[in-house]
C-alpha positions as CSV (number, residue, x, y, z in Angstrom):
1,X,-48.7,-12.3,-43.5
2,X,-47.1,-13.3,-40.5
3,X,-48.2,-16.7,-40.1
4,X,-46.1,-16.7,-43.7
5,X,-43.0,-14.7,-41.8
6,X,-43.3,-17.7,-39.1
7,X,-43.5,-20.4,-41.5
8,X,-40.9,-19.4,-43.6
9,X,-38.7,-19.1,-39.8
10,X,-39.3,-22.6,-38.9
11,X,-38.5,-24.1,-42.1
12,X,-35.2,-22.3,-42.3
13,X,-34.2,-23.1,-38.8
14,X,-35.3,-27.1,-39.5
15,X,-32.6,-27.0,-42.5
16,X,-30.3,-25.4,-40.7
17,X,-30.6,-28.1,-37.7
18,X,-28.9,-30.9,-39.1
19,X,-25.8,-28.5,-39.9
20,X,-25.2,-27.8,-36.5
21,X,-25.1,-31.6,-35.5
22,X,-21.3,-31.8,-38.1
23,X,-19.1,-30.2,-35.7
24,X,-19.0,-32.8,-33.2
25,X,-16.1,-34.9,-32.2
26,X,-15.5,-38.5,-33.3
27,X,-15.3,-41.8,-30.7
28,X,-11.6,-42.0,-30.3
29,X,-12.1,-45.7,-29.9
30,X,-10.9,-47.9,-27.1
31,X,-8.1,-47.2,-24.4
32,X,-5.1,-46.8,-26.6
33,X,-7.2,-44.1,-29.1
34,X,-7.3,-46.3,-32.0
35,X,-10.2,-46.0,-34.0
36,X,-13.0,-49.2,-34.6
37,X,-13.0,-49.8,-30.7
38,X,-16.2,-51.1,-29.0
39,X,-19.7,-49.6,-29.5
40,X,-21.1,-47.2,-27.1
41,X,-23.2,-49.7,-24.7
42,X,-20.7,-52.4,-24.8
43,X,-22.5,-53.8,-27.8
44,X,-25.7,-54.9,-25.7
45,X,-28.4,-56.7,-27.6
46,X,-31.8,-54.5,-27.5
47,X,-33.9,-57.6,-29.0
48,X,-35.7,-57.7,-25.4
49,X,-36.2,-54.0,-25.0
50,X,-37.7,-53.8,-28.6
51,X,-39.8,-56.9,-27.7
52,X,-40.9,-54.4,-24.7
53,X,-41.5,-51.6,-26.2
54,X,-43.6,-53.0,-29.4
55,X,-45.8,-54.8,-26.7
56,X,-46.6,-51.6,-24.9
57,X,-47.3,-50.0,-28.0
58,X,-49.9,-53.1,-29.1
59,X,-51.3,-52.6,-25.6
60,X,-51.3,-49.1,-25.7
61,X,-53.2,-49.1,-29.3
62,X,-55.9,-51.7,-28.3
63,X,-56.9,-49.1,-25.4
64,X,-57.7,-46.2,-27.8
65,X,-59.8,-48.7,-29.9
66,X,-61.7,-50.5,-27.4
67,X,-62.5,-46.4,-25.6
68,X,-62.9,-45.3,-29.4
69,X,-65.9,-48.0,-29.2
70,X,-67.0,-47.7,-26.2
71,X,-67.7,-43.7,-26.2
72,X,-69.2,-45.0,-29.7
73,X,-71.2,-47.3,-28.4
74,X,-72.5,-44.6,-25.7
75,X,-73.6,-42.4,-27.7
């Protein structure tokens, strides 16, 4: 009965999560306040961070495999 209680706890506070995030302020866009100014990061391309981070990730993945083998290969 109280993993229910606990259950039914998180759930409720998940939906209520995204109605907290509403009552924040707009970007009051560049130096004169108008609205539509520059993105936040100066508009910055990410295509070599991505190109990072998908790497790493590849990497990352072929580890686990080639240990997942190994240990199966041990035993």
């Amino acid at each position: 009965m109280k993993s229910i209680i606990k259950t039914f706890l998180v759930i409720g506070f998940l939906s209520v999560l995204p109605l907290l995030s509403i009552g924040q302020t707009t970007d009051p866009g560049g130096p004169g306040g108008a609205p539509g100014g520059t993105p936040v990061g100066g508009g910055a391309p990410i295509e070599g961070g991505l190109f990072i981070l998908l790497s790493l990730g590849a990497a990352y993945g072929g580890k686990k495999v080639f240990d997942l083998n190994k240990k199966e290969l041990d035993d």
